[in-house]
N, C-alpha and C positions, 0 to 999 in steps of 0.2 A: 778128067776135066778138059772141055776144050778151049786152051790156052786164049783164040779168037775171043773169048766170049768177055776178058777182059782190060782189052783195048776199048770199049766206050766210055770205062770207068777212069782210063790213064790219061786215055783225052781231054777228060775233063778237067779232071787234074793238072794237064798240060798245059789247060785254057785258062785258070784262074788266074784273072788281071791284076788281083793285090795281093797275093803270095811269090814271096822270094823265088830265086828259083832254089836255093836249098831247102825252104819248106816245103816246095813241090819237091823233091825228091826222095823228103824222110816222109813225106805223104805216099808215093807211090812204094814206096820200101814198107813200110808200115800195109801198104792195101792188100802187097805180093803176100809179103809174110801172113798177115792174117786167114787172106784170102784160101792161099793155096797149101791146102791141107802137112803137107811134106815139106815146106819152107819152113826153115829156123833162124834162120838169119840170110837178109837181102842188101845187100851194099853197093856202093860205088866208089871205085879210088879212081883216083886222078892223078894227068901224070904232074909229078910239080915244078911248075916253070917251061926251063930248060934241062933240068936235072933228069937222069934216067932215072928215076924211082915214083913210084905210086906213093899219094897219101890217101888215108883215108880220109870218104867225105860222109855226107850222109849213109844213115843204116839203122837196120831195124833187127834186132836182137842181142844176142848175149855180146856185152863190152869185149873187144879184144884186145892182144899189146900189140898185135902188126896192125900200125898205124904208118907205116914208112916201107914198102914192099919196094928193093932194088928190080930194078929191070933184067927178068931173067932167070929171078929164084920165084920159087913157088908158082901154083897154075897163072897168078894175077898176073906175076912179073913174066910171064913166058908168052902169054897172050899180047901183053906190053910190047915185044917184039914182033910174035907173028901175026899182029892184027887177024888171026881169025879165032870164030869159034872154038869154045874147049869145054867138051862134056867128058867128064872122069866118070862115070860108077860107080870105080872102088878108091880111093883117094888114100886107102893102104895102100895100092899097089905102084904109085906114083914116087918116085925115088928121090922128086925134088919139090914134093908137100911139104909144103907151110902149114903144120896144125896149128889153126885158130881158135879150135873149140872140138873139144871129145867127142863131142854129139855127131860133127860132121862125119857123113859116111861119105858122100858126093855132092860133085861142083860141077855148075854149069857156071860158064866165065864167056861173057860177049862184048866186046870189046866195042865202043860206041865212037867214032870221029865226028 
């Protein structure tokens, strides 16, 4: 799949003038996961406040209990420090995974300012 090919569909979604921006968000989560054949679940945590830790925000797939990720554990909370990109693979081989769901074999985690 060329990933390009669905940015006119996010834009638009970006663009809608009467949707929240959390509806827009469980709207693009909802368009990833369906859209892209090997997505199971698409999210966004946030960091809360001032507090180092991620909450979850909108997402699209199976309920999880890490709704509260501290700054530093798991790939969410590592990225939460190193503001960059983190593509994992094999998310067995990861020492400081956070399993949120069996299903996950690999995480791609980008971090948005």
């Amino acid at each position: 799949m060329q990933f390009e090919t669905l940015k006119p569909k996010i834009q638009e979604i970006l663009n809608q003038k009467t949707a929240t921006r959390e509806e827009k968000l469980l709207e693009i989560c909802s368009f990833l996961k369906e859209t892209v054949a090997h997505y199971d679940w698409v999210g966004f945590y946030f960091r809360n406040g001032k507090k180092e830790e991620l909450i979850l925000g909108p997402y699209a797939g199976t309920p999880t209990d890490h709704t509260v990720i501290p700054f530093g554990k798991g790939i969410c909370g590592q990225v939460a420090v190193s503001n960059k990109n983190f593509i994992v693979p094999d998310v067995k081989a990861q020492d400081n995974y956070i399993a949120c769901s069996l299903t996950v074999k690999s995480e791609i985690v980008i971090p948005l300012l």
